[in-house]
C-alpha positions in Angstrom: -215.8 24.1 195.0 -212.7 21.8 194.5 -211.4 24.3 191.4 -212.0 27.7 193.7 -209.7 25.6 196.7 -207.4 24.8 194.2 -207.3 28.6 193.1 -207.3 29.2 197.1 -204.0 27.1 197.1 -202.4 28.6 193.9 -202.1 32.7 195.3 -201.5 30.7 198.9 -198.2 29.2 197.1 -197.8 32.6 195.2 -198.1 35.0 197.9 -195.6 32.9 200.1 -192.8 33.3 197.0 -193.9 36.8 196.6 -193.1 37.6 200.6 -189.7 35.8 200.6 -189.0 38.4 197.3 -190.2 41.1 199.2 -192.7 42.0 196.6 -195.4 43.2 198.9 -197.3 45.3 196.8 -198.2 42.2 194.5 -198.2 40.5 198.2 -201.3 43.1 199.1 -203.4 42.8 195.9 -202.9 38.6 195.9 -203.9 38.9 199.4 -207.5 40.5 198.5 -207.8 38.2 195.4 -207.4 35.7 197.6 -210.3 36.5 200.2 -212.9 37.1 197.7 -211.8 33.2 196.3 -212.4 32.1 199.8 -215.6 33.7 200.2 -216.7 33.0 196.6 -215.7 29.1 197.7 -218.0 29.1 201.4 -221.1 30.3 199.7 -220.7 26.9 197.3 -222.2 23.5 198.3 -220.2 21.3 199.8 -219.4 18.2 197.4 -221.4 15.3 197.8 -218.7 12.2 196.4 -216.2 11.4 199.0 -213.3 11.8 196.9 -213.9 15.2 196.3 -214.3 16.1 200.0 -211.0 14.2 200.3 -209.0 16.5 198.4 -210.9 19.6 199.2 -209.4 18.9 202.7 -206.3 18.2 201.8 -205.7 21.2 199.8 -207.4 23.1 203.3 -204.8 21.5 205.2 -201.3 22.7 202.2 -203.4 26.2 202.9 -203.5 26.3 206.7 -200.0 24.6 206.7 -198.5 27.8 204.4 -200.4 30.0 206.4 -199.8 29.4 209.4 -195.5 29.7 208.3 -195.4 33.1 206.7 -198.7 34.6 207.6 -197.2 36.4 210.3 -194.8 37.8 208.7 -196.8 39.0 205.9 -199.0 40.6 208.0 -196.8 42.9 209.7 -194.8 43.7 206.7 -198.3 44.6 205.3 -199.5 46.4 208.5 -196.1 48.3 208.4 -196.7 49.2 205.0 -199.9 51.1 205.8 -198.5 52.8 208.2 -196.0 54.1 206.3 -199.0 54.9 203.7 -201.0 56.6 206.8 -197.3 58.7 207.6 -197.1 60.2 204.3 -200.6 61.1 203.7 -200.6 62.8 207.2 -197.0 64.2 206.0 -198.4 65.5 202.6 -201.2 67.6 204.5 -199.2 69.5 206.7 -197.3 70.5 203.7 -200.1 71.5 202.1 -201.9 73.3 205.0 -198.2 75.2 205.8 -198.4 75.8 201.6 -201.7 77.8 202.1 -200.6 79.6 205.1 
């Protein structure tokens, strides 16, 4: 479980570098990565040595802590970006339909 946090932890940093570059198509793809770590991680027993539950929370905490700083913004940028997406699709079948008319 410690490993998958840890892995949890590395996109966490990654994404928040990727979002202050503006990169938010890597942004998107680490951002699903990263929720099948998390689930991968709550379906594992919980360690048993205190030392391990230690740093599994600390590493919870550095998570929560990035999270709750540019999760925001990453969220609408992505939200924003699918609607764009949802726009141009929508766009692209008019054009067509008027095409076949």
């Amino acid at each position: 479980m410690l490993k998958k946090i840890q892995q949890v932890l590395d996109i966490t940093i990654e994404i928040s570098e990727l979002s202050l570059q503006k990169d938010w198509q890597k942004v998107e793809q680490l951002q699903l990565n990263r929720a099948k770590l998390i689930q991968q991680a709550e379906q594992l027993n919980a360690p048993k040595d205190e030392s391990s539950s230690r740093e599994i929370e600390r590493l919870v905490m550095k998570v929560q802590k990035i999270d709750a700083l540019m999760m925001p913004k990453i969220t609408a940028q992505l939200q924003a970006l699918a609607n764009e997406r949802k726009q141009a699709s929508k766009g692209a079948k008019m054009t067509k339909a008027y095409q076949s008319t």
